[in-house]
N, C-alpha and C positions, 0 to 999 in steps of 0.2 A: 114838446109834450112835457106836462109836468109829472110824470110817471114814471120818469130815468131813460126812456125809449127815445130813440131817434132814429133818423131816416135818411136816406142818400140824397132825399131832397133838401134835408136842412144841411147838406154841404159838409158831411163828417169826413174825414180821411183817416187811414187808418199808415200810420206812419210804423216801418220797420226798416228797423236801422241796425248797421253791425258796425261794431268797432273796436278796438282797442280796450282791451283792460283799460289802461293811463288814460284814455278819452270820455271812455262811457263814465266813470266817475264822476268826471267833472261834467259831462251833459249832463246824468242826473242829478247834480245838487243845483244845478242850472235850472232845470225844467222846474225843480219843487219851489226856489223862489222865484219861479214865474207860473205859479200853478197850472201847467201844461204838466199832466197823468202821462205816467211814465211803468212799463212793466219789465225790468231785468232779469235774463236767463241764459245761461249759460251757453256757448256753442261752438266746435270745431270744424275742422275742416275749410271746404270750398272756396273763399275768398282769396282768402290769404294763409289757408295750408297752416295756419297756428291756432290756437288756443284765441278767441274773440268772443263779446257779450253782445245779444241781441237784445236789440230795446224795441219794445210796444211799444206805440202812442195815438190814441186817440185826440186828432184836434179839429176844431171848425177849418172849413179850407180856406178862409182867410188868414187863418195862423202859420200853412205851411210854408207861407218865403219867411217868414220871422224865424220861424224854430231852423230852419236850411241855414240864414242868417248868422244864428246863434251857432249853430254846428260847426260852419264856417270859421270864424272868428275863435272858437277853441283850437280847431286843427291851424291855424296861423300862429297862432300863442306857442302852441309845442315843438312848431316848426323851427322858429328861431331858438329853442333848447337844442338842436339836435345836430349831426354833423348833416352834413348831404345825403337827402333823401334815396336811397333805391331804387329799382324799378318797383317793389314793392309795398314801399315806405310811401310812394305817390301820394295815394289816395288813402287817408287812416279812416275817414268811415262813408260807409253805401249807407244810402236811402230811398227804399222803394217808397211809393206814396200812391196807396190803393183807395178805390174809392170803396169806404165803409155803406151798406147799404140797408143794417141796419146793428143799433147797437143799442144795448139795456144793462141798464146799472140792476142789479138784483140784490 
């Protein structure tokens, strides 16, 4: 629709994602030069018991193994900075991937 509106049937997903201070940074300056919308906020607890940034992201759901892709490929990069990972150090970011059902740019 040309009106900023969309729909579960044009295949939106709505990506939330937690991770790292050191990671969410570099996914967002990621996302903005692949202009995949991105919204950062603050948040503790749950995952990983520390201090971690939740990231919004609306994308078509043909983008979501790309941006997964992309995620991927940051968490390998930091990987080889660091000593041996933790039981907790495992996994540095979660991504739920919900189907948006409907979304408008206002």
């Amino acid at each position: 629709m040309g009106d900023g509106r969309s729909s579960a049937g044009n295949g939106k997903k709505l990506l939330l994602i937690i991770a790292s201070h050191e990671d969410a940074s570099q996914v967002l300056d990621t996302f903005a030069h692949s202009d995949i919308p991105a919204t950062r906020f603050g948040s503790t607890g749950g995952i990983w018991q520390v201090g971690s940034v939740s990231i919004l992201s609306g994308v078509n759901a043909d983008q979501v193994d790309r941006v997964i892709e992309v995620m991927q490929q940051i968490c390998e990069a930091h990987q080889g900075r660091r000593r041996a990972p933790t039981s907790a150090q495992e996994h540095r970011m979660v991504v739920f991937v919900l189907d948006a059902t409907r979304m408008e740019r206002v």
